[in-house]
PQR file of N, CA, C, O and H, with PARSE charges and radii, in Angstrom:
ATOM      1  N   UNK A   1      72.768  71.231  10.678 -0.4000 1.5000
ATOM      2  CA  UNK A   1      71.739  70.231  10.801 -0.0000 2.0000
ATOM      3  C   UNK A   1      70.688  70.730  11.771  0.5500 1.7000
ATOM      4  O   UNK A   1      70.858  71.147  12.916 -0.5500 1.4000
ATOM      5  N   UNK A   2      69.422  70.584  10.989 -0.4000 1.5000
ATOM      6  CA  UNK A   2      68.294  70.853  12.041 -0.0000 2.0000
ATOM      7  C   UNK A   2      67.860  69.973  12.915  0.5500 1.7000
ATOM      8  O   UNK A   2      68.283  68.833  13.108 -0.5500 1.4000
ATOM      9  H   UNK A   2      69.284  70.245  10.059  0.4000 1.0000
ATOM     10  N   UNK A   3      66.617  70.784  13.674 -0.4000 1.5000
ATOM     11  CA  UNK A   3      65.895  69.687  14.106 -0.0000 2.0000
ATOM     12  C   UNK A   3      64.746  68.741  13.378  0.5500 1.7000
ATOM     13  O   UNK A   3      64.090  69.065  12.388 -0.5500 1.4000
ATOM     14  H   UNK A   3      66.273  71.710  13.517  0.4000 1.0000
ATOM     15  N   UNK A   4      64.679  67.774  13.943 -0.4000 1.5000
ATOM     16  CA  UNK A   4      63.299  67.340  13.392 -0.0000 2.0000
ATOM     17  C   UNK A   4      61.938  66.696  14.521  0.5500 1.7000
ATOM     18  O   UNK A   4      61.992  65.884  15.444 -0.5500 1.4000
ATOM     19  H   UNK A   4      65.211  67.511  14.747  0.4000 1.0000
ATOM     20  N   UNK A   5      60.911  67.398  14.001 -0.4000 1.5000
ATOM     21  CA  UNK A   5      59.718  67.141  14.911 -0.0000 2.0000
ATOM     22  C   UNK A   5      58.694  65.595  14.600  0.5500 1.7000
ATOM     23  O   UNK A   5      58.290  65.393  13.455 -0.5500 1.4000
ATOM     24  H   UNK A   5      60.867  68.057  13.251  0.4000 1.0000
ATOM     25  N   UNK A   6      58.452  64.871  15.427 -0.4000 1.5000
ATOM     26  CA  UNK A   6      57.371  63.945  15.417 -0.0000 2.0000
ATOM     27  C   UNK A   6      55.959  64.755  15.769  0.5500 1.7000
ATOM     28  O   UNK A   6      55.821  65.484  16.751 -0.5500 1.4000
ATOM     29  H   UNK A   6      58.781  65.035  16.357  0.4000 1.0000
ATOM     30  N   UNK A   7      54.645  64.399  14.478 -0.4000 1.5000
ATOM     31  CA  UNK A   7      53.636  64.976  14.581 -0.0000 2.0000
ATOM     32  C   UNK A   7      52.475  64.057  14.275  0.5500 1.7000
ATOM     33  O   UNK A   7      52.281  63.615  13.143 -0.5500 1.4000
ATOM     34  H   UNK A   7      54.757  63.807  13.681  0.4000 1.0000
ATOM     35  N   UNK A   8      51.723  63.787  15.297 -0.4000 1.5000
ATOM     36  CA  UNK A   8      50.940  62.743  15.435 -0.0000 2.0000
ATOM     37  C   UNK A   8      48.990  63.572  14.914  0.5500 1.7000
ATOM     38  O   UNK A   8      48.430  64.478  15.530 -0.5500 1.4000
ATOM     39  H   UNK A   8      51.881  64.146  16.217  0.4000 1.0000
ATOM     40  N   UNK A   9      48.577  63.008  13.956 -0.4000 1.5000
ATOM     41  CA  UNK A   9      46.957  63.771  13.298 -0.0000 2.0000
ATOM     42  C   UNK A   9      46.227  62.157  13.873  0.5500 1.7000
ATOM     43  O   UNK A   9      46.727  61.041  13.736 -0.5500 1.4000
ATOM     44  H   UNK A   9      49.032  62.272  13.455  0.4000 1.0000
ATOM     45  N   UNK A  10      45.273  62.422  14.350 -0.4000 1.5000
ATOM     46  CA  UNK A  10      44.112  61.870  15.055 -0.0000 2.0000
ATOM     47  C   UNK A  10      42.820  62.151  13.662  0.5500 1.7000
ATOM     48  O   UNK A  10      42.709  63.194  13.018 -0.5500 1.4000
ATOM     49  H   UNK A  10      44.867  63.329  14.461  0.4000 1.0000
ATOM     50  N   UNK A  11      42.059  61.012  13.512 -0.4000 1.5000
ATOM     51  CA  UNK A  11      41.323  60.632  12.690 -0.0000 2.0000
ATOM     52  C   UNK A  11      40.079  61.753  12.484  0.5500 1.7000
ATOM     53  O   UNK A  11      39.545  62.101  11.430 -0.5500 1.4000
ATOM     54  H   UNK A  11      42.150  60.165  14.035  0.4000 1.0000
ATOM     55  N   UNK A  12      39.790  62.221  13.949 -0.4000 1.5000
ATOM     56  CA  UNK A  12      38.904  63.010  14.544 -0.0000 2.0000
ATOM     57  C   UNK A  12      38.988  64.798  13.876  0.5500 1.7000
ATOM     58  O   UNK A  12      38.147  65.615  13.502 -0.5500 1.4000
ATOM     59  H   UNK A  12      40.224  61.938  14.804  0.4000 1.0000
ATOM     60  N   UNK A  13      40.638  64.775  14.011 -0.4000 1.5000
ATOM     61  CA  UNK A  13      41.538  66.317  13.549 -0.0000 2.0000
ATOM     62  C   UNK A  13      42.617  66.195  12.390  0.5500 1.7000
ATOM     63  O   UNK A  13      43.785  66.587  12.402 -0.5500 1.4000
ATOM     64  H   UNK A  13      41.322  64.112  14.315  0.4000 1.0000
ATOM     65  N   UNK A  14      41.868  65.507  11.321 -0.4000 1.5000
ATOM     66  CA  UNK A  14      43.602  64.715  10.473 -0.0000 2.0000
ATOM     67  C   UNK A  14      44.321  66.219  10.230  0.5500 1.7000
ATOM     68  O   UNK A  14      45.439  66.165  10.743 -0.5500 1.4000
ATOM     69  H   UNK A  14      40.920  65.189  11.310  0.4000 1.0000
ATOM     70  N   UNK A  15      44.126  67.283   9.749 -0.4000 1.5000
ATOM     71  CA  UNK A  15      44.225  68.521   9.853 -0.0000 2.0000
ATOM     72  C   UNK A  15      45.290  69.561  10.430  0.5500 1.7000
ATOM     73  O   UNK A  15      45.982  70.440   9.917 -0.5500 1.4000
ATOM     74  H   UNK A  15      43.218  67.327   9.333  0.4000 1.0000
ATOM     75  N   UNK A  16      45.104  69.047  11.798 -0.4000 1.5000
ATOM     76  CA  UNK A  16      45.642  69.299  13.131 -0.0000 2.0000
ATOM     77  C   UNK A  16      46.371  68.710  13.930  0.5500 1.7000
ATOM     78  O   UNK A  16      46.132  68.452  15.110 -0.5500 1.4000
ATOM     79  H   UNK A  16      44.542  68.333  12.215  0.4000 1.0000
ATOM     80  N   UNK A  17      47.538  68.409  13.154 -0.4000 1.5000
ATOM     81  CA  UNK A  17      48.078  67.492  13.293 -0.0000 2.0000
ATOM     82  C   UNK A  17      49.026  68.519  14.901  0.5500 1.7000
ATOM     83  O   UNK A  17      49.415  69.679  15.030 -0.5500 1.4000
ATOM     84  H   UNK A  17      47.731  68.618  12.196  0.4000 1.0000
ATOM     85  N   UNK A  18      49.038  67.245  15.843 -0.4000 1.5000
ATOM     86  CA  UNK A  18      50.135  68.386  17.570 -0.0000 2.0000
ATOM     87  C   UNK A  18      51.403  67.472  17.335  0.5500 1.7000
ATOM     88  O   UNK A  18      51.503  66.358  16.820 -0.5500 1.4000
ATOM     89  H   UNK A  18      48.722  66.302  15.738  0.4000 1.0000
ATOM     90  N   UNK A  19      52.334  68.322  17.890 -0.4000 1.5000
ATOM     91  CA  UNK A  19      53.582  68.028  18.329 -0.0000 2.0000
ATOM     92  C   UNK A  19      53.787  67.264  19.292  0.5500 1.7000
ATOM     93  O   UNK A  19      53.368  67.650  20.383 -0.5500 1.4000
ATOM     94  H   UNK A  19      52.253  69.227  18.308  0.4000 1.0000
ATOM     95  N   UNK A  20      54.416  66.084  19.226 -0.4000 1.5000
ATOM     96  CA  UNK A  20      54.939  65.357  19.901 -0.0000 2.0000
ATOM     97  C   UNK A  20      55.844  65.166  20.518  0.5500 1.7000
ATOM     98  O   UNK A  20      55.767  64.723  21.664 -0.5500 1.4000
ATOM     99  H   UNK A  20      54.756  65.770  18.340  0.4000 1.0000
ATOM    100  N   UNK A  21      57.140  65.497  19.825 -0.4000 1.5000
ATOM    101  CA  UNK A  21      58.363  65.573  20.505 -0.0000 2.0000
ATOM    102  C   UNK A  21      59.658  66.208  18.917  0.5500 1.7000
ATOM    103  O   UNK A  21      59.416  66.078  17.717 -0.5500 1.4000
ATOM    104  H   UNK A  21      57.203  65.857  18.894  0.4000 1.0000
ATOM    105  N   UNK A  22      60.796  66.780  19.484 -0.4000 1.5000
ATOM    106  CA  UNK A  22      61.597  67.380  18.255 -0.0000 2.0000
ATOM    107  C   UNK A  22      62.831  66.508  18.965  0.5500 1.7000
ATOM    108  O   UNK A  22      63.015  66.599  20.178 -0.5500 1.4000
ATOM    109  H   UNK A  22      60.992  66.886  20.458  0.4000 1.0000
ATOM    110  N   UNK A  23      63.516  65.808  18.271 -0.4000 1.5000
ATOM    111  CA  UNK A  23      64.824  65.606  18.322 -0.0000 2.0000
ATOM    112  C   UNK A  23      66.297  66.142  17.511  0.5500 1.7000
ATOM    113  O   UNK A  23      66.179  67.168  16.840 -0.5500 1.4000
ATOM    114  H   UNK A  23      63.367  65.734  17.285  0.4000 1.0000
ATOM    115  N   UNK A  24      67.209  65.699  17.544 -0.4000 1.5000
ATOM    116  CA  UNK A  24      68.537  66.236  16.196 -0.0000 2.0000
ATOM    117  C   UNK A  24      68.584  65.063  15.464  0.5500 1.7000
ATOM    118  O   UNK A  24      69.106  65.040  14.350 -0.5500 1.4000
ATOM    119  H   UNK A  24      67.306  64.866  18.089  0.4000 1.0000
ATOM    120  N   UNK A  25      67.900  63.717  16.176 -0.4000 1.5000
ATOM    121  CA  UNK A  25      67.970  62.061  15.456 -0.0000 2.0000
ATOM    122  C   UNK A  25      66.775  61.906  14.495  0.5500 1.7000
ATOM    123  O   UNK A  25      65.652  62.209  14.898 -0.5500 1.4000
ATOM    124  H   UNK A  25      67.475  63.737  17.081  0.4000 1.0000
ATOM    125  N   UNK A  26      66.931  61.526  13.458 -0.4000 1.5000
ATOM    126  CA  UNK A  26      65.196  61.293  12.907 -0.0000 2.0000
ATOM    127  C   UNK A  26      65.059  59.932  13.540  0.5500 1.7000
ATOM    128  O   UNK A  26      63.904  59.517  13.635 -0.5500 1.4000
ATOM    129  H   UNK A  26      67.843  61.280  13.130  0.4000 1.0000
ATOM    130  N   UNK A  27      66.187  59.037  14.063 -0.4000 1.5000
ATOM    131  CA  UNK A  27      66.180  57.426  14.155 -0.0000 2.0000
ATOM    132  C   UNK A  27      65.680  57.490  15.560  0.5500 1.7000
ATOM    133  O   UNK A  27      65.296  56.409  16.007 -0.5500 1.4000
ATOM    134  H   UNK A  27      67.125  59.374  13.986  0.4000 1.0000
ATOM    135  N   UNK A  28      65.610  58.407  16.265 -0.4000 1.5000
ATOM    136  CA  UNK A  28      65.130  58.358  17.693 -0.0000 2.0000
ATOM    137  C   UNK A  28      63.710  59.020  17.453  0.5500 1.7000
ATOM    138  O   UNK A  28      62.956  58.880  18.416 -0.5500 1.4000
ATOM    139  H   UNK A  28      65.922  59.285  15.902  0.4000 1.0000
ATOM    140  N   UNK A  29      63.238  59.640  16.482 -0.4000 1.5000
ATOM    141  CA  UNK A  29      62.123  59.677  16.633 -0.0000 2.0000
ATOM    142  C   UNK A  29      61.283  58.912  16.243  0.5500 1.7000
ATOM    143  O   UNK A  29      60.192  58.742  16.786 -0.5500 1.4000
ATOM    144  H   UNK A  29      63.851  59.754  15.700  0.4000 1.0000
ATOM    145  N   UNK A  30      61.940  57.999  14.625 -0.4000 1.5000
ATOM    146  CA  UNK A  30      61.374  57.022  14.559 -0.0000 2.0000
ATOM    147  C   UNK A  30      60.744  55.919  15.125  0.5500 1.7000
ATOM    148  O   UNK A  30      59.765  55.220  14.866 -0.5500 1.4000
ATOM    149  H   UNK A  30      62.826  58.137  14.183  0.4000 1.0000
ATOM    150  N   UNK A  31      62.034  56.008  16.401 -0.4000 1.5000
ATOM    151  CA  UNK A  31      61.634  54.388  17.201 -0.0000 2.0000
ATOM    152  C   UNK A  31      60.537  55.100  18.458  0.5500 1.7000
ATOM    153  O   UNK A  31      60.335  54.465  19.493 -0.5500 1.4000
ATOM    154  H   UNK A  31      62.829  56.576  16.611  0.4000 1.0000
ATOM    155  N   UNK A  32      60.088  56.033  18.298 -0.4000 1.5000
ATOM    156  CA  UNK A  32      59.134  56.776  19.177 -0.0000 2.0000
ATOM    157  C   UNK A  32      58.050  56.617  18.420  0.5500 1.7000
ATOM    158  O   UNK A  32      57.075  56.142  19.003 -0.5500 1.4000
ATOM    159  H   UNK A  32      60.252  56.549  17.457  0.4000 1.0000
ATOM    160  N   UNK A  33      57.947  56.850  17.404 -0.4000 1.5000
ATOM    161  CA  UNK A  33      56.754  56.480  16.669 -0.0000 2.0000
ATOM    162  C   UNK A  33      56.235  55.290  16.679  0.5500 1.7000
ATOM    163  O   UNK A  33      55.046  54.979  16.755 -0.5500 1.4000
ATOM    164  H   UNK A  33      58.739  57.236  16.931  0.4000 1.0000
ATOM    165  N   UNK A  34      57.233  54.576  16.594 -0.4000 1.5000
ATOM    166  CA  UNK A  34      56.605  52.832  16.942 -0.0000 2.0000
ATOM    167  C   UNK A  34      56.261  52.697  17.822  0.5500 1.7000
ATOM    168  O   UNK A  34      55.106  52.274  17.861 -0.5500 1.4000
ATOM    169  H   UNK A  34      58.199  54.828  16.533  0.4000 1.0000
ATOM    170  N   UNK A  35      56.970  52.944  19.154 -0.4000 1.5000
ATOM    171  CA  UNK A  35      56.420  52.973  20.272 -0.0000 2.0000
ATOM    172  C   UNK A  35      54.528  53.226  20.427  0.5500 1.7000
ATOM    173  O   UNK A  35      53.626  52.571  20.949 -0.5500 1.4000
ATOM    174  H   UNK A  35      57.908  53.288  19.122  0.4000 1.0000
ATOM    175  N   UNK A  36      54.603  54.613  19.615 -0.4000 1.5000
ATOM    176  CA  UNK A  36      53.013  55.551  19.936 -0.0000 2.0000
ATOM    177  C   UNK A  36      52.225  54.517  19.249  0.5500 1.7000
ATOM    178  O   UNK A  36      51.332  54.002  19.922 -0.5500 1.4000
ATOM    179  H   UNK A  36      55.336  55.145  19.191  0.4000 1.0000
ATOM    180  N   UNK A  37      52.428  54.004  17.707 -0.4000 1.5000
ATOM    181  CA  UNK A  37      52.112  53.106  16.814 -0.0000 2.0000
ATOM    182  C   UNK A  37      51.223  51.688  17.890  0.5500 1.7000
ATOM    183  O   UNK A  37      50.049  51.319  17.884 -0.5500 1.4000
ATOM    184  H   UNK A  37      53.153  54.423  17.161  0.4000 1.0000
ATOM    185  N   UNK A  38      52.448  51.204  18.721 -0.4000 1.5000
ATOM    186  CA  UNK A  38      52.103  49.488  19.819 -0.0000 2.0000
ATOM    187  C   UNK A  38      51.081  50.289  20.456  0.5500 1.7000
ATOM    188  O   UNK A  38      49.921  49.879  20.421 -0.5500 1.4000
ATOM    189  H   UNK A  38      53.402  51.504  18.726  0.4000 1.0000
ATOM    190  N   UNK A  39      51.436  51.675  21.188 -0.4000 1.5000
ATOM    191  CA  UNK A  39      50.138  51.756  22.515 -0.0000 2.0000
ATOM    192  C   UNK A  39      48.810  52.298  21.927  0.5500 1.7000
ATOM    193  O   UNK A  39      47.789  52.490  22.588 -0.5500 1.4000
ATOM    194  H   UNK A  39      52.378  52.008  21.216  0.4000 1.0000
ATOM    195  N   UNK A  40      48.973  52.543  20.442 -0.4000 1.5000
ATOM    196  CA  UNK A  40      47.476  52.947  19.873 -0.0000 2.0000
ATOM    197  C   UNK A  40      46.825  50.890  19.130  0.5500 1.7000
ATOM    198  O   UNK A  40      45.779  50.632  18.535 -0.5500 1.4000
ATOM    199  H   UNK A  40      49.802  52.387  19.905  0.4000 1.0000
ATOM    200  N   UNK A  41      47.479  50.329  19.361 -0.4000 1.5000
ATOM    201  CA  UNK A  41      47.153  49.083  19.479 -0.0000 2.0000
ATOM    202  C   UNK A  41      47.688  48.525  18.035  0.5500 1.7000
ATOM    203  O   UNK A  41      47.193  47.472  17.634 -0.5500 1.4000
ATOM    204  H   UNK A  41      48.328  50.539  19.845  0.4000 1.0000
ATOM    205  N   UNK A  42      48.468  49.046  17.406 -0.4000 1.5000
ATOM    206  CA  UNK A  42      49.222  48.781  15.647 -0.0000 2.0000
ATOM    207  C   UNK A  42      50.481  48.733  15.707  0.5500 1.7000
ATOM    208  O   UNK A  42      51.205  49.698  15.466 -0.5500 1.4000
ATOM    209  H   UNK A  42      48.870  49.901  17.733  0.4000 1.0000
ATOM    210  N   UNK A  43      50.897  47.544  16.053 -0.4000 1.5000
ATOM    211  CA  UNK A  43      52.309  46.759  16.332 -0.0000 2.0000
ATOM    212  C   UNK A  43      52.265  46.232  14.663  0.5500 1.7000
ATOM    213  O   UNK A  43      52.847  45.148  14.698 -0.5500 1.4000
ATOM    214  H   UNK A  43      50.309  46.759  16.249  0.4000 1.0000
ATOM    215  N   UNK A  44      52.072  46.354  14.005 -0.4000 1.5000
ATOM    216  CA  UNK A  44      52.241  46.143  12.590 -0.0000 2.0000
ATOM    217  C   UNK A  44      52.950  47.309  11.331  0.5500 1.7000
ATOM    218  O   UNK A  44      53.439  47.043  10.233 -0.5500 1.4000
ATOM    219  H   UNK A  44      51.599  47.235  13.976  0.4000 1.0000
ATOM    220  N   UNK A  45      52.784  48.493  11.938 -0.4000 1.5000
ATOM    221  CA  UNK A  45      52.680  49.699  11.222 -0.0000 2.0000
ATOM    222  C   UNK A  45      54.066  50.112  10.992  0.5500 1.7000
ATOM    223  O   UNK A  45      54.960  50.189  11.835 -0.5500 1.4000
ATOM    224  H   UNK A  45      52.386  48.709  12.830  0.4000 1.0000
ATOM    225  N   UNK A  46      54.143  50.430   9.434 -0.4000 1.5000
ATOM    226  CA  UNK A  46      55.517  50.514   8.840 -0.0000 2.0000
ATOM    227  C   UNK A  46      55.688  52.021   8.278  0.5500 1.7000
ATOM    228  O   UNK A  46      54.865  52.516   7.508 -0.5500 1.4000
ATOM    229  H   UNK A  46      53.418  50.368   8.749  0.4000 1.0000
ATOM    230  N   UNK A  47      56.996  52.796   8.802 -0.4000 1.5000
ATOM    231  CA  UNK A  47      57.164  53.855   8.025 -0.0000 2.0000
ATOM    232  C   UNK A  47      57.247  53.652   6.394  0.5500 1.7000
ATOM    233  O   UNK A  47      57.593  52.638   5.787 -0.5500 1.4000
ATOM    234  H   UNK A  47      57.664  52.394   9.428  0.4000 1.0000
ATOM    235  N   UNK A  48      56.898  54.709   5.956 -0.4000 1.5000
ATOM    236  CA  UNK A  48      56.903  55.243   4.222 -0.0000 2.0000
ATOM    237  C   UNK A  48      57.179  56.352   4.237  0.5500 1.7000
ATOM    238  O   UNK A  48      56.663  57.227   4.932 -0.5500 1.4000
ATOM    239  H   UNK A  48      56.617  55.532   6.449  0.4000 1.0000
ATOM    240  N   UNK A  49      58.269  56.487   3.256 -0.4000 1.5000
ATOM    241  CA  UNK A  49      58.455  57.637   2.644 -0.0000 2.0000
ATOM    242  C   UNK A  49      57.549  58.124   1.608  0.5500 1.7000
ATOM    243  O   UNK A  49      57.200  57.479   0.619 -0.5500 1.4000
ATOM    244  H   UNK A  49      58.689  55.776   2.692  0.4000 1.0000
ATOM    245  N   UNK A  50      57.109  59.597   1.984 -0.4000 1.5000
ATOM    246  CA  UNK A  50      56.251  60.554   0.779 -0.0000 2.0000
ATOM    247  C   UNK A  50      56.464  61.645   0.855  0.5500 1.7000
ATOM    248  O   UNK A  50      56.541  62.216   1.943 -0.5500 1.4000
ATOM    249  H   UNK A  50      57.392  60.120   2.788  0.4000 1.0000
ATOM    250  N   UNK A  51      56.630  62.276  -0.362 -0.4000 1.5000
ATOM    251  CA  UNK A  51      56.923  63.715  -0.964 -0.0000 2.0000
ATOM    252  C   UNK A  51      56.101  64.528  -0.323  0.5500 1.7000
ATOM    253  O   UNK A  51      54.888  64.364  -0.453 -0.5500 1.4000
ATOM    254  H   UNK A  51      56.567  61.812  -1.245  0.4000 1.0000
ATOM    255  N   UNK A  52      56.528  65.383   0.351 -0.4000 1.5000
ATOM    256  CA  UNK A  52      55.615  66.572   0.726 -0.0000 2.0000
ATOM    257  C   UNK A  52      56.055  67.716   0.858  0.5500 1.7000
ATOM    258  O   UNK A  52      56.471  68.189   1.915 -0.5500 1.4000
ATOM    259  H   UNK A  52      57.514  65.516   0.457  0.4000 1.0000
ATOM    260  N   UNK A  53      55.979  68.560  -0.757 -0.4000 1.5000
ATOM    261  CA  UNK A  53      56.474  70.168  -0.901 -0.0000 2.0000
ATOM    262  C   UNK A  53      58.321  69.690  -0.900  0.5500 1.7000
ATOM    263  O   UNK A  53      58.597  68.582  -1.360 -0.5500 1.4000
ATOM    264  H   UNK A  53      55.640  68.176  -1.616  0.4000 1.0000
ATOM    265  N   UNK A  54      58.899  70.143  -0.631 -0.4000 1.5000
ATOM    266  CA  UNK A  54      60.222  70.287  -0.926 -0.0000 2.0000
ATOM    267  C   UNK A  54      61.343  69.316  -0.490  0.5500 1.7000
ATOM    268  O   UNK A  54      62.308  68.783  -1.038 -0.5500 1.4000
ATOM    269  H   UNK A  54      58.675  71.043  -0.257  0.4000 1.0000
ATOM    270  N   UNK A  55      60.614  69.328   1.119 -0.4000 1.5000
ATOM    271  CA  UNK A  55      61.413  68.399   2.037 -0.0000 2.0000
ATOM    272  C   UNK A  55      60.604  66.686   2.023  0.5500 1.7000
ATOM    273  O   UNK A  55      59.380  66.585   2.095 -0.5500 1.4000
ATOM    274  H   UNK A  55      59.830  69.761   1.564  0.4000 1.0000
ATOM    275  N   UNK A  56      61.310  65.743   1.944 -0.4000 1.5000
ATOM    276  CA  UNK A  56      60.466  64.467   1.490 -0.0000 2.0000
ATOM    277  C   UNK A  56      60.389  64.453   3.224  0.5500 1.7000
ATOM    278  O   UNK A  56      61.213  65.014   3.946 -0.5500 1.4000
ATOM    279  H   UNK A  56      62.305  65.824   1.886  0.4000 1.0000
ATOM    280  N   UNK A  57      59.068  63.589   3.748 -0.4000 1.5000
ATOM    281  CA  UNK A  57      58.931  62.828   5.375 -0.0000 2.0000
ATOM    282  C   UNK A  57      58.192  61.925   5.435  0.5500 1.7000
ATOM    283  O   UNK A  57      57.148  61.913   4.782 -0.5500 1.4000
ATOM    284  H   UNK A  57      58.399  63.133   3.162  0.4000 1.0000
ATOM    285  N   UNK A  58      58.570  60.909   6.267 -0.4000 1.5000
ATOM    286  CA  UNK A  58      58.629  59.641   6.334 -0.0000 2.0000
ATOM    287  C   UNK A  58      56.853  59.751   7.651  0.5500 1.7000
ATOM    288  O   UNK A  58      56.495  60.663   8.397 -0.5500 1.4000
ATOM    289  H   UNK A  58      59.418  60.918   6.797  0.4000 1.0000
ATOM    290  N   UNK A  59      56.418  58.814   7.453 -0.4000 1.5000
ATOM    291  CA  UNK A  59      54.544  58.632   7.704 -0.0000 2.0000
ATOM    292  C   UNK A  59      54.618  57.386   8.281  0.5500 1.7000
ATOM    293  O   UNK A  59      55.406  56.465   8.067 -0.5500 1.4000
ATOM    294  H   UNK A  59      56.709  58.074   6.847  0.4000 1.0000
ATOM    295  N   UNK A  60      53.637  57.485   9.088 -0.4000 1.5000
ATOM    296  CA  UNK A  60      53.655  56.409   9.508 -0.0000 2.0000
ATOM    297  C   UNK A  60      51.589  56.396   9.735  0.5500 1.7000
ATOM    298  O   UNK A  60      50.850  57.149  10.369 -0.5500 1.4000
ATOM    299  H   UNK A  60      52.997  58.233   9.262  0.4000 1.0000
ATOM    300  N   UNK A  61      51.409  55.616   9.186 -0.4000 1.5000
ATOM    301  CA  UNK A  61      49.852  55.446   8.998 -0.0000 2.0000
ATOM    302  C   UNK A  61      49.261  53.869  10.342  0.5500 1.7000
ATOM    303  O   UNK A  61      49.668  52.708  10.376 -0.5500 1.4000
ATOM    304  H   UNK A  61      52.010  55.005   8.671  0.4000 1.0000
ATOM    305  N   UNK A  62      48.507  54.378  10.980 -0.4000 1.5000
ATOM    306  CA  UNK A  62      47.834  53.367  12.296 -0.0000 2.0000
ATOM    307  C   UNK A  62      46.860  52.877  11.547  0.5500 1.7000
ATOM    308  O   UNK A  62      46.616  53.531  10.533 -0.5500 1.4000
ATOM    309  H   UNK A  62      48.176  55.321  10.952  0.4000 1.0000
ATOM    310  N   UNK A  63      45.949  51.504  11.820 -0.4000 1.5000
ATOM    311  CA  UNK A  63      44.882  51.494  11.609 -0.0000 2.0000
ATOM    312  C   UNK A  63      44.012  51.703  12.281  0.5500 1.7000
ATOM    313  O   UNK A  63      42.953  51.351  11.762 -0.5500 1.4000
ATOM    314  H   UNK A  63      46.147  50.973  12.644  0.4000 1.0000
ATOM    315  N   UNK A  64      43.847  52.406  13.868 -0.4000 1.5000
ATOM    316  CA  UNK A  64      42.941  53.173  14.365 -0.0000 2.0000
ATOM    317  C   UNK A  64      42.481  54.401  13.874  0.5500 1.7000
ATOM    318  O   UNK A  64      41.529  54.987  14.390 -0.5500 1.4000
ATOM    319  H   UNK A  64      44.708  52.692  14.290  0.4000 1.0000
ATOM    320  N   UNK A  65      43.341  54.987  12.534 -0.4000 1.5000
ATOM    321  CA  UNK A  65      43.329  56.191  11.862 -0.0000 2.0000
ATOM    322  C   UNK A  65      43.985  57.673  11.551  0.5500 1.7000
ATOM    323  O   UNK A  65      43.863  58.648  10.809 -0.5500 1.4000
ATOM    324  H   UNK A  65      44.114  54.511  12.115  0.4000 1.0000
ATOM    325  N   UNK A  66      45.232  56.840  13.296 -0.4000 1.5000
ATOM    326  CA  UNK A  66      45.882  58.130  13.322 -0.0000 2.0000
ATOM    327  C   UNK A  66      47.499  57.990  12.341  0.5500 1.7000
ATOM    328  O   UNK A  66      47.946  56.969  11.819 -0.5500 1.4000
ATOM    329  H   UNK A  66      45.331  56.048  13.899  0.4000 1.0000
ATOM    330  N   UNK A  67      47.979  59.097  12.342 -0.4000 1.5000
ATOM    331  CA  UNK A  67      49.183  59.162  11.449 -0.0000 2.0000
ATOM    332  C   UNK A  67      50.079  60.225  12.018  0.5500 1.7000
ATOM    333  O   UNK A  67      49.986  61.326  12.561 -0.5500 1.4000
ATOM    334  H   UNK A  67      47.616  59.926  12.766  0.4000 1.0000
ATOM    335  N   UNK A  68      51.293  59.080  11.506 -0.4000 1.5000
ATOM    336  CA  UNK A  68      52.546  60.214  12.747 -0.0000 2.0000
ATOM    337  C   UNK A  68      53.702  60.456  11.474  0.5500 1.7000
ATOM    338  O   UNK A  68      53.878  59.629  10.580 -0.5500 1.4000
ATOM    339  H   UNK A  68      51.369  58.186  11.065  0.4000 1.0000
ATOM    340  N   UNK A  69      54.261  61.439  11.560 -0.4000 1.5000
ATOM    341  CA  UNK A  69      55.084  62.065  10.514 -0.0000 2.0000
ATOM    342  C   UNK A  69      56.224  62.806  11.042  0.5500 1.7000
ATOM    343  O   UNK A  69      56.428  63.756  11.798 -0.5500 1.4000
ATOM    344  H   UNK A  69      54.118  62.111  12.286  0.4000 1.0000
ATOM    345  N   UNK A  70      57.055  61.763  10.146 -0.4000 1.5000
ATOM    346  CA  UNK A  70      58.385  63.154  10.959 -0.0000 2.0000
ATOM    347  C   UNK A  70      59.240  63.995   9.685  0.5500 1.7000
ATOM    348  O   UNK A  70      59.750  63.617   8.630 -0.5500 1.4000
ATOM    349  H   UNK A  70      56.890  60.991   9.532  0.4000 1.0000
ATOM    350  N   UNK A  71      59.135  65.076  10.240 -0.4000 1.5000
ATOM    351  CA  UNK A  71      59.440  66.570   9.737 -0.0000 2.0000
ATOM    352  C   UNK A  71      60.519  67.145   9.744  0.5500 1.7000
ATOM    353  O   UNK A  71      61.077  66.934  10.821 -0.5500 1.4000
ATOM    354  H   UNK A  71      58.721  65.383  11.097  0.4000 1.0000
ATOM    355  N   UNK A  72      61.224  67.900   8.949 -0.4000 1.5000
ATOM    356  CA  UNK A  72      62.300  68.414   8.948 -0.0000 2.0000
ATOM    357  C   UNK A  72      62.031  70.018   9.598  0.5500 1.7000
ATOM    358  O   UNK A  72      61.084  70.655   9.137 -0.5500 1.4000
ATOM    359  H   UNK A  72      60.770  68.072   8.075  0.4000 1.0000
ATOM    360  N   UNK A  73      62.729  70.516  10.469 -0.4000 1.5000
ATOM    361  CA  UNK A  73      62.401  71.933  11.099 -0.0000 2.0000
ATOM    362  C   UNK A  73      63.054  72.811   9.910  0.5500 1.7000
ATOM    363  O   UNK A  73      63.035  74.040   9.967 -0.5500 1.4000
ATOM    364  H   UNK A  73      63.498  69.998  10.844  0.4000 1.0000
TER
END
């Protein structure tokens, strides 16, 4: 079992998306994402799962614009 990384893209750099933090839990990074989700002011914002290339990862879309994704290493 790998790791997996939380990766937060800013509206400004959707692109460029930086590293946030890698855990061995996806469920601990999840609840980190919510966290980032409340202090960007989107206490509403729900993970989704979407296909991307081989490994499926779960998104999490703000409505300030930013989007946090967690990744399989």
């Amino acid at each position: 079992m790998g790791k997996f990384r939380l990766v937060l893209a800013s509206p400004r750099q959707p692109d460029t998306p930086r590293l946030v933090a890698e855990h061995l839990d996806p469920g601990w990074l999840k609840q980190r994402g919510y966290e980032i989700a409340r202090t960007l002011g989107d206490a509403a914002a729900v993970w989704a799962a979407r296909p991307e290339g081989d490994a499926p990862q779960l998104a999490l879309h703000c409505r300030t614009g930013h989007a946090l994704a967690i990744v399989a290493e």
